[in-house]
C-alpha positions in Angstrom: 119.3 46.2 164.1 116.1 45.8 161.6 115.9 43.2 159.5 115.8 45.7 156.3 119.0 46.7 157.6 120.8 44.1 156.2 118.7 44.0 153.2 119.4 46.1 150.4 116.5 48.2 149.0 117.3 48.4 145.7 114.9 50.6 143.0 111.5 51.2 144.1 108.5 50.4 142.0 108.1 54.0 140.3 111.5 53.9 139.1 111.2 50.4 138.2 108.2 51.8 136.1 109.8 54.7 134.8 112.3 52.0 132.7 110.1 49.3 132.1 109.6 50.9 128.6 113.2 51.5 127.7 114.3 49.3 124.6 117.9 49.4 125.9 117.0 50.2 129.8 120.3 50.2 132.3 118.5 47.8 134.0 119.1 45.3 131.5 122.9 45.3 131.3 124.4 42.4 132.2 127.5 44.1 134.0 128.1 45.0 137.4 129.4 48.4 136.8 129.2 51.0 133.3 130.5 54.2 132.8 127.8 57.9 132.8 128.9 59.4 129.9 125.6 62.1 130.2 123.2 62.6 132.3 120.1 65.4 132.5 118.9 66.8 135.2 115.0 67.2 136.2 113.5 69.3 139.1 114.9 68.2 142.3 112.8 69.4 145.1 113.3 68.9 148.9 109.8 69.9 149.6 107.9 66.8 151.4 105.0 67.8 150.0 105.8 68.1 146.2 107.9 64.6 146.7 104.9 63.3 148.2 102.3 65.0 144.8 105.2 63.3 142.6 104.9 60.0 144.6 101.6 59.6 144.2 100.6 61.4 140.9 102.9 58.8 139.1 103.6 61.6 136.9 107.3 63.5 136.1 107.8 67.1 136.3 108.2 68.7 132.4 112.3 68.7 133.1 111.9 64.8 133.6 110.4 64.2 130.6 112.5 67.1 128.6 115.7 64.8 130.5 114.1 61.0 129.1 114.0 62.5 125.5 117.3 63.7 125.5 118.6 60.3 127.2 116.6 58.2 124.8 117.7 60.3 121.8 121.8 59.9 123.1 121.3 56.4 123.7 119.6 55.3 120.3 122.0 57.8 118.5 125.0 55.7 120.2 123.3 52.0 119.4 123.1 53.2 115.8 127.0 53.8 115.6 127.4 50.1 117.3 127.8 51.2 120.8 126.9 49.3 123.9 124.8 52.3 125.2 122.1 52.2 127.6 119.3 54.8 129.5 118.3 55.1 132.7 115.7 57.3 134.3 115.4 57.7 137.6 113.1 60.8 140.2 115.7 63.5 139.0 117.5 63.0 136.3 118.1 60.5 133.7 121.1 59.4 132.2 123.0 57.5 129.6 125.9 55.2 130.3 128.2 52.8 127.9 129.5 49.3 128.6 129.3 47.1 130.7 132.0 45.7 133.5 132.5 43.4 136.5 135.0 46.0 137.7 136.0 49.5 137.3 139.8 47.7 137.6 142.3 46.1 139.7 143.3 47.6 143.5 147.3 48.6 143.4 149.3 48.5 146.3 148.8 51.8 147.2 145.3 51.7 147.7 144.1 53.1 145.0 142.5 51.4 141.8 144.2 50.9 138.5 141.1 51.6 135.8 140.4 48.7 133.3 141.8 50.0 130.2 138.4 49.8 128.4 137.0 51.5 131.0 139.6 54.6 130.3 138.9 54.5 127.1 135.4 55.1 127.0 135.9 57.7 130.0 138.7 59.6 127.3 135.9 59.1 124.2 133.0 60.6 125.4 135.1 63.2 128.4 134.9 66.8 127.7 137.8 67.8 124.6 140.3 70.6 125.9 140.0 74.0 123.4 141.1 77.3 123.3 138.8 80.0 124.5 137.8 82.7 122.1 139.9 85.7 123.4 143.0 83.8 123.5 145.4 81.4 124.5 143.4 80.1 127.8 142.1 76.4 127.6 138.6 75.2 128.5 136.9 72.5 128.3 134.2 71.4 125.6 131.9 68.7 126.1 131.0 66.3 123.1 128.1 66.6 121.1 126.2 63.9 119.7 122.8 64.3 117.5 122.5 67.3 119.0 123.3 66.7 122.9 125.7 67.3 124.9 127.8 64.6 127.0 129.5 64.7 130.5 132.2 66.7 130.8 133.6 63.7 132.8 132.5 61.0 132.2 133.0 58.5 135.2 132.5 54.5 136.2 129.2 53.7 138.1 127.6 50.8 139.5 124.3 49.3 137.8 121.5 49.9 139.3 119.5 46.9 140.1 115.7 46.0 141.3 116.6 44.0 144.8 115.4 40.6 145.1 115.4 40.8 149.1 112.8 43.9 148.7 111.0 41.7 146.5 110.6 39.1 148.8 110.0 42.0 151.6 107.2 43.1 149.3 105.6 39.9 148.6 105.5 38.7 152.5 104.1 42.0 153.5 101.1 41.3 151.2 
C-alpha cells in the first residue's frame, strides 16, 4: 500500500484558508468531538470542471458566502448568550457546532453507545421542537430559531475537524 495510505489527509489548504479568519473557528476547539447544531448548505457540484474553476479561483460560489454569514451570525449570537459555540466552513456548506468532548459517550454491552449526558443535552436544546400543524391535531416538527436562523432539525455529535500534521510534513518534504 502507499505511504499516504496510512497517513491521514486531514483539511486541505483552501479550507484551512476558508477558517483562518474565524474568531471562534471549529478548528480551534480543544475537543475531539462537538455536536452540529446547524449547518447551511452551498452549491455542491459534481462537475470536474466547476470543482476545478472553484479550486483554483480561491473564490466561493454566492450560496457559500450567503452559508458563512448565516454561520457566523448563529455562532456569535450563541457566544453572546455564554455558549461554547463555534463555525466551520468548509467547499459546501458551513456549519455551526457547540461544545466540545473527548467522546460522544461510553460503549454498552450491546454494542451500541450510551451518549454523554451533556452531549444529550445540547442535542435536546437546539433539536427541532414537536408542534401541532395548522389544520389540526397532526405533529410536526419545528426547528429553533435564533437571531433570525434556523437550527438543525437534529442536531447530532461529530468529530472536529483537524489540519493533519502527517500532510504537513508530506507537504513540506515534497517542497
Amino acid at each position: 500500500l502507499p505511504e499516504e495510505f496510512f497517513a491521514p489527509g486531514g483539511l486541505d489548504e483552501f479550507v484551512v484558508e476558508l477558517n483562518s479568519r474565524a474568531e471562534f473557528s471549529l478548528l480551534n476547539n480543544p475537543g475531539r468531538y462537538t455536536v452540529k447544531v446547524a449547518s447551511f448548505g452551498g452549491k455542491n457540484t459534481m462537475n470536474s470542471k466547476e470543482i476545478e474553476a472553484l479550486e483554483q479561483s480561491g473564490q466561493v460560489s454566492d450560496k457559500l458566502d450567503i452559508a458563512a454569514d448565516k454561520a457566523h451570525r448563529l455562532t456569535v449570537a450563541l457566544r453572546s448568550r455564554g455558549v461554547d459555540a463555534y463555525e466551520f466552513h468548509d467547499r459546501t456548506e458551513s456549519i455551526v457546532a457547540v461544545g466540545s468532548f473527548e467522546s460522544v459517550g461510553e460503549p454498552r454491552v450491546d454494542g451500541k453507545i450510551e451518549i454523554h449526558p451533556t452531549v444529550h443535552k445540547i442535542m435536546q436544546m437546539y433539536g427541532a421542537s414537536r408542534r401541532e400543524l395548522p389544520g389540526g391535531g397532526a405533529l410536526g416538527l419545528q426547528p429553533r430559531i435564533l437571531a433570525g436562523i434556523s437550527f438543525d432539525v437534529q442536531p447530532m455529535p461529530v468529530e472536529v475537524p483537524r489540519r493533519s500534521i502527517a500532510a504537513d510534513y508530506a507537504r513540506g518534504s515534497a517542497r
